[in-house]
Wavefront OBJ file of the C-alpha trace (Angstrom):
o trace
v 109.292 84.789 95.004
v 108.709 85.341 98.777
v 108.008 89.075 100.362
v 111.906 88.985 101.381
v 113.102 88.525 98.307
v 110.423 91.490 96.066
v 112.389 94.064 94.802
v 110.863 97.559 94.512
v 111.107 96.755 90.550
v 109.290 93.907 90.632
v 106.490 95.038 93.019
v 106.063 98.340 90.768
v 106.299 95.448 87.873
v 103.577 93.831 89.479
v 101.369 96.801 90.229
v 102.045 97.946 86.174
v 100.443 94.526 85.032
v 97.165 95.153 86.681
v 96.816 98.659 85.840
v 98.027 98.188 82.101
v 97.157 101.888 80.897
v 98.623 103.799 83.069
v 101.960 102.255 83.246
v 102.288 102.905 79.720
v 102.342 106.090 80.034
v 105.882 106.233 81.905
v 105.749 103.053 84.071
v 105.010 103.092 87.916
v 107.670 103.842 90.345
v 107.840 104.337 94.132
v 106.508 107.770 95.263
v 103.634 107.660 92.769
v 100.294 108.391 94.108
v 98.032 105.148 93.616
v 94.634 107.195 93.473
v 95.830 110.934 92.070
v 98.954 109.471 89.533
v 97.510 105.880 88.733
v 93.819 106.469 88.988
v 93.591 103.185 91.060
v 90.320 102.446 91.974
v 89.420 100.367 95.258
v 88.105 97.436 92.491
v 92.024 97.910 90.777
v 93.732 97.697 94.214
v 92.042 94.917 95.438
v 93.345 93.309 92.136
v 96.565 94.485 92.670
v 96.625 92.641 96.286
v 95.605 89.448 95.003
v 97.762 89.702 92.294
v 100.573 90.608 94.908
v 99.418 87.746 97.658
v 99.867 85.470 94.745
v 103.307 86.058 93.216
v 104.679 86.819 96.999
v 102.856 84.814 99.193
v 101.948 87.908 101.493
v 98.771 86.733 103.363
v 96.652 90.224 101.693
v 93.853 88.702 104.371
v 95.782 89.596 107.434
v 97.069 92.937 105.956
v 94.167 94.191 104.356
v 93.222 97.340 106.120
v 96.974 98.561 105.586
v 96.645 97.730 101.858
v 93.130 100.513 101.730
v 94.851 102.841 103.564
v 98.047 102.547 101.576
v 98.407 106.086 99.407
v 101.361 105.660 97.280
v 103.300 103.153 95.542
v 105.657 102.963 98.306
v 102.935 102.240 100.608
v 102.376 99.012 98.903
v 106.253 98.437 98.938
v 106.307 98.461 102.586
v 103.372 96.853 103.076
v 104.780 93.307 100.684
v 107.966 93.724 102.734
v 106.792 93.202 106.043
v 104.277 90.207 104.710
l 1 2 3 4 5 6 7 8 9 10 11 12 13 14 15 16 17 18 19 20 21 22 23 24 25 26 27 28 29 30 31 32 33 34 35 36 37 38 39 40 41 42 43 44 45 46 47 48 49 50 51 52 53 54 55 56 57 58 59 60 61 62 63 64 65 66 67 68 69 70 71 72 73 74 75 76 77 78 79 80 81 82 83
């Protein structure tokens, strides 16, 4: 899959595989908070971005001050989708 062709579902898919707990407890969708409704921690996001750079090909390197400053689930959508 290439950043162009990530839908929000699979993204939030993506995200839900790394943070395991939480997503059980409803799933993870777009306007979620990553820190307040996820608990993500900067140790799970950077997980989350390799995890993403790999099933994407986003180059997390060259985007990686957007991807800390990202606050909500949605963030990280926009982020994948500009690669």
């Amino acid at each position: 899959m290439n950043t162009s062709q990530a839908s929000d579902e699979e993204i939030c898919g993506i995200i839900a595989s790394v943070i395991t707990k939480k997503a059980a407890k409803g799933g993870v969708r777009p306007g979620m908070s990553l820190r307040g409704d996820l608990g993500i921690d900067s140790l799970a996001l950077m997980s989350i971005v390799f995890v993403l750079e790999e099933k994407t090909g986003i180059d997390a390197f060259a985007r990686v001050d957007a991807f800390v400053a990202a606050e909500t689930v949605s963030d990280i959508i926009d982020i994948v989708r500009k690669g």
